[in-house]
Phi, psi and omega in degrees: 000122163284174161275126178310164187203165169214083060098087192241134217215122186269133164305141175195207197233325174260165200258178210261171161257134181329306188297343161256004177293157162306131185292049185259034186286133175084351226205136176281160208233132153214179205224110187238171169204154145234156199249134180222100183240172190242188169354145152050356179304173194159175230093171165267135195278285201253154176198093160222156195108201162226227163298326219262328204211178189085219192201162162193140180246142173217193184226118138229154170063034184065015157267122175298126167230136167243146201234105183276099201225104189201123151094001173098013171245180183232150192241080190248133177248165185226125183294154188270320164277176193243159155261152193295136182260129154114015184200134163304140169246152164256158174223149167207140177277126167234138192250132206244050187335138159232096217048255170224031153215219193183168189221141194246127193249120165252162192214151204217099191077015197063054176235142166277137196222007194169123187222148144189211203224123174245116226283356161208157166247156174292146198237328196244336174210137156298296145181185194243043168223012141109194192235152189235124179261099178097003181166165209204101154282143175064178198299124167325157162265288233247038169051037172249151159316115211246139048227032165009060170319170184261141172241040175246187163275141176249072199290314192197159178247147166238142181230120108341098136270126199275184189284325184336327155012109172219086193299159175254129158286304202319291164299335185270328157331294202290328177297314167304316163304332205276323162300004190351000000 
């Protein structure tokens, strides 16, 4: 068991480095902004990791999405609702371990708006190109075109992590020896 831990995270010109990304391996979660959004607005709030292995939350077509990318598969929840343009909103992903996977709640204004299940979390890496505040660089987690800036207003992201933390040592050896 880890200790919670938390995260308060800036729109910027640079990407964050994996080793100072927010920690949510393994571990229930959760991922908010408030929003502001016009006409079409749309993007990535939060995004680390890639194609290969990470998470990304966005606004796309006025829906909140989260995108799960662990073990070669991709996990996408879609809010059943939009968010409202033209007033802040908060949105928020929350991720809920269950053994060694976990259930995904989206919520829009504090309404749950959206659940689904991702059947493992990554125990030992998020991935090894950092984390993006506000866009997503290089191969995308959820295979939409990057860098899919966010074009509403963003001031900031905040991330929650609980103590639950259930790491593979192993997994965590090879990755770091293979990775010298």
């Amino acid at each position: 068991m880890t200790e919670a831990q938390r995260w308060t995270l800036y729109p910027g010109p640079s990407r964050i480095p994996d080793a100072v990304a927010p920690d949510v391996r393994a571990r229930s979660h959760s991922i908010s902004a408030e929003v502001l959004l016009g006409p079409g607005d749309g993007g990535v709030l939060l995004a680390h990791g890639d194609r290969r292995s990470g998470y990304s939350v966005r606004v796309a077509d006025g829906h909140l999405v989260h995108h799960y990318v662990h073990g070669g598969g991709l996990c996408s929840t879609v809010s059943s609702s939009r968010i409202p343009v033209g007033q802040p909103v908060r949105v928020e992903v929350r991720v809920q371990r269950d053994g060694s996977g976990g259930t995904v709640t989206l919520h829009i204004g504090g309404a749950e708006v959206g659940t689904s299940h991702i059947p493992t979390l990554a125990q030992a890496r998020t991935g090894y190109t950092g984390a993006d505040v506000g866009c997503d660089r290089g191969l995308t987690v959820g295979g939409y075109d990057g860098p899919a800036r966010f074009t509403g207003r963003l001031s900031r992201v905040d991330v929650e992590a609980d103590g639950d933390q259930l790491l593979d040592p192993a997994a965590q050896w090879q990755v770091a020896d293979s990775a010298g």
